[in-house]
C-alpha positions, 0 to 999 in steps of 0.5 A: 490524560488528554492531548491536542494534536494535529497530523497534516498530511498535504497533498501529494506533489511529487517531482515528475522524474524522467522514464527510463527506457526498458520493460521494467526498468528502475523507475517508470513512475510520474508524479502522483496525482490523486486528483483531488484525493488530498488527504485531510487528518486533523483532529482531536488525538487520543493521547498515548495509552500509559503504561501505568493503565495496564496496556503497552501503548500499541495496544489498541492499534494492534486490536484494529489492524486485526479487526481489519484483517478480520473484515477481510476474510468476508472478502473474496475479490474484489476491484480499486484504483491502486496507488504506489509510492516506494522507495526501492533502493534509491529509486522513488517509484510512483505507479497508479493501477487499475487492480481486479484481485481475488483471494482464492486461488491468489488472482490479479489483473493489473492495468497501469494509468498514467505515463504506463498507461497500457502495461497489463499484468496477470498473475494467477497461483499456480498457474503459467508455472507460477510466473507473471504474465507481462506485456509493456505500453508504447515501445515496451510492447515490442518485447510481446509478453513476458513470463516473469517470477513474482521476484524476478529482477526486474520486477524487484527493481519496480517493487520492494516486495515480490509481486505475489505480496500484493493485496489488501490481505498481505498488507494486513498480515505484515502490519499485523505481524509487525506491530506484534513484534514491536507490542512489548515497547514502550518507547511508542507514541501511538495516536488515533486520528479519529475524524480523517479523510482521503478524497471523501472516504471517511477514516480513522487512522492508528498512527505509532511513531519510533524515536530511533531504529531499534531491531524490533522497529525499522520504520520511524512512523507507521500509520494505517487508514481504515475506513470507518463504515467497512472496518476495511484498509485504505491506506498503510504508510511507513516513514524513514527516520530523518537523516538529521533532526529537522528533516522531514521522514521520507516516505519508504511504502505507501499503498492506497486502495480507492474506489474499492468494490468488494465481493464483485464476482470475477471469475476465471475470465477477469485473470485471463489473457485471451479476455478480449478486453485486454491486449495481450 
């Protein structure tokens, strides 16, 4: 069976909403702006694998994101632009980040861009009692530096998932994790996308689409980018079910890594407070 199809993703214009005042206070996010990242998926589509050929239809997407997780274990660190749209709550929070990370022990070194410009994050496993080290930008930086939990209020109010979830291997983990959960139906549309790109970065994308919300499949439509040289994750998203038929599905989490850089050599210093290239 083959199939024609297109997936148009244009790009990204989010309304500029007004910061609320606080460290950490519901959303503090601008429109994103990937500065000519547009994202271009239109091509051929492979069609749906049918079940009469002895494989449920998630299959083959399922057998990429493990050979990504797998292409991530030659990682030990490594550096990105970092791009987040969630909605948390009922609060759309839209944050661009400077992000060094290392594996082992869990190390990262945030600075946030835009309208955060200036707020640094460190958090390194099992250190400063498991806690965030925070500082704010303009008026928040007042407050001096913050110890925070990985899932503190406030940062839960800024996050859907604890901090200590962030990376390129705990994003792997879960979409694998959900994607074998919802291996046995067979009410999936699954579509590759073989010839997308985001900015210039050549990637395929596994793309599985769910009708209606079952127990085993929260997301309406899941979609992960890999790029097509490294076998490595640029982007994983998931869509809402539309309120009401011809609604368009309203994004719930987007992580985009650009300009990523791997196996780089950070050290200790990279996710310490007294690097004087930082303003703790």
């Amino acid at each position: 069976m083959s199939e024609t199809s297109k997936l148009s993703l244009s790009q990204f214009g989010i309304t500029r909403r007004e910061a609320l005042s606080g460290l950490f206070a519901g959303s503090l996010a601008t429109g994103l702006s990937l500065a000519g990242h547009s994202v271009r998926a239109q091509d051929r589509v492979a069609a749906t694998t049918k079940k009469s050929d002895g494989n449920l239809p998630l299959t083959p997407a399922l057998a990429q994101a493990r050979a990504t997780l797998d292409a991530l274990k030659k990682v030990k660190d490594y550096t990105a632009t970092f791009f987040k749209d969630e909605l948390v709550g009922k609060t759309r929070v839209v944050q661009q980040m400077s992000l060094k990370l290392r594996e082992t022990p869990l190390s990262v070194y945030l600075r946030f861009q835009k309208d955060l410009d200036g707020r640094e994050v460190i958090f390194v496993d099992g250190k400063n009692d498991g806690k965030l080290l925070v500082h704010g930008s303009g008026i928040e930086s007042i407050v001096g530096t913050l110890k925070l939990a990985p899932d503190h209020k406030k940062i839960m109010e800024e996050n859907r998932y604890p901090f200590n979830m962030i990376g390129l291997s705990s994003l792997m983990k879960t979409l694998v994790g959900q994607w074998e959960r919802e291996l046995p139906s067979t009410d999936l549309e699954v579509k590759l996308f073989p010839n997308a790109k985001i900015a210039d970065q050549e990637c395929k994308v596994f793309q599985s689409t769910r009708a209606k919300k079952t127990g085993e499949g929260q997301f309406h439509v899941t979609r992960l980018y890999v790029d097509k040289t490294s076998s490595l994750p640029v982007r994983v998203e998931q869509l809402d079910f539309p309120a009401k038929a011809g609604d368009q599905p309203a994004v719930l989490e987007q992580y985009t890594y650009l300009d990523l850089k791997t196996n780089v050599g950070l050290t200790d210093a990279d996710f310490d407070v007294k690097n004087k290239a930082y303003k703790f």
